[in-house]
C-alpha positions as CSV (number, residue, x, y, z in Angstrom):
1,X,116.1,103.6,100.8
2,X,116.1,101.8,103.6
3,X,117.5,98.6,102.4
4,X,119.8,95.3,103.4
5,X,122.6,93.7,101.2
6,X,122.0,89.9,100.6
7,X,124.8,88.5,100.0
8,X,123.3,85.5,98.4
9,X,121.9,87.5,95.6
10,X,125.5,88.3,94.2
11,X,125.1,84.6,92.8
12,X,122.1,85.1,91.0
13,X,122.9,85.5,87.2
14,X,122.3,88.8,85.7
15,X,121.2,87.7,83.0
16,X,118.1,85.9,84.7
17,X,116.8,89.0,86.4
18,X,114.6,91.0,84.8
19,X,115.6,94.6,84.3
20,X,114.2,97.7,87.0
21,X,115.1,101.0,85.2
22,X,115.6,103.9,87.3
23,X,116.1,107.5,86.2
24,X,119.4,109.3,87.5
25,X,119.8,113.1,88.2
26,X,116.6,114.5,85.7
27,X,113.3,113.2,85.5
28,X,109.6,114.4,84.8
29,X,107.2,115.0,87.6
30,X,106.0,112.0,89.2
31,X,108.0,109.4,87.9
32,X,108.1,105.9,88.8
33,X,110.7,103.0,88.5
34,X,110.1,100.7,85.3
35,X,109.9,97.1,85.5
36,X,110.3,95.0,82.7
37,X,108.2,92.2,83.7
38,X,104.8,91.7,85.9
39,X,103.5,88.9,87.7
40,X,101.7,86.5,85.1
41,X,104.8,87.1,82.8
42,X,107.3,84.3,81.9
43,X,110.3,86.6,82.4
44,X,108.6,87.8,85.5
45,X,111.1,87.3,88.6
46,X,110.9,88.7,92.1
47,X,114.5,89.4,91.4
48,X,115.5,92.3,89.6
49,X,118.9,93.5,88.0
50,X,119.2,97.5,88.2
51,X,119.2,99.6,85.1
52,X,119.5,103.7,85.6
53,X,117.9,105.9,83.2
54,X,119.9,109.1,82.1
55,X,118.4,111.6,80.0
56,X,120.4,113.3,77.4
57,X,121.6,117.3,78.5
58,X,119.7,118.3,75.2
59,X,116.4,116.0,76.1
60,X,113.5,117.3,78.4
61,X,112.4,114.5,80.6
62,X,108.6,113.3,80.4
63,X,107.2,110.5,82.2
64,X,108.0,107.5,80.7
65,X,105.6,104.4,81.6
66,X,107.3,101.4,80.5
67,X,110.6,99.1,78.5
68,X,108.9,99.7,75.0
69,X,108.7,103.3,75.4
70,X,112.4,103.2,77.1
71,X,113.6,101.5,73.8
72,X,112.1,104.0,71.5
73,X,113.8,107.2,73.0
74,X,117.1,105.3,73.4
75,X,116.3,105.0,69.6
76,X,115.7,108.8,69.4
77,X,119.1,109.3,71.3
78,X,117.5,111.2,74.0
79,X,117.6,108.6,77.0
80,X,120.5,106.6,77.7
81,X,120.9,103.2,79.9
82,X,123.7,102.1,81.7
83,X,123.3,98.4,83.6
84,X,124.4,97.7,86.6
85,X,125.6,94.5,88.8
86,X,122.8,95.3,91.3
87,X,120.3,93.0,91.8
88,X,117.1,93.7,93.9
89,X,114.7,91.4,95.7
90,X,111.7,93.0,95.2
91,X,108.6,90.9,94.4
92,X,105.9,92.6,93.0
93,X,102.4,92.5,94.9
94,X,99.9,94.0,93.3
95,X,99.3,95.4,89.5
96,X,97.5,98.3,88.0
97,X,96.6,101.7,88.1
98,X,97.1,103.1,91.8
99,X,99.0,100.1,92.7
């Protein structure tokens, strides 16, 4: 992906970052990575802590669009999230569709 380790983020808390879901092995045409948080937000950080999405063997992926809809198929027990001690700079420059 073409990126550098910082090791000055590894003292960043986790739990000030603002989760970046991405889907592991399966996913649905065209998906995206999911941020939790956008510019304008008060949780919003240019710093993000990783999350990866797995869908459940039994599950067919669709494209999922954001945290609230993440929440309610971890519900259904068809996604499943695992966190990890990654953190990513990765400021976020511009909103909307086409972005």
């Amino acid at each position: 992906m073409h990126v550098n380790y910082a090791p000055l983020l590894k003292a960043m808390p986790l739990s000030s970052a603002p989760e970046m879901y991405l889907f592991q092995d399966r996913s649905a045409p065209g998906q995206l990575a999911i941020f939790a948080a956008e510019p304008g937000e008060g949780s919003y950080s240019p710093i993000w802590r990783e999350t990866i999405l797995t869908w459940k063997a039994s599950a067919t992926p669709i494209l999922v669009t954001g945290d609230t809809q993440i929440d309610r198929l971890e519900k259904k027990g068809v996604l499943s999230e695992r966190t990890t001690s990654v953190r990513l700079n990765c400021p976020i420059v511009k909103v909307g569709k086409g972005a």
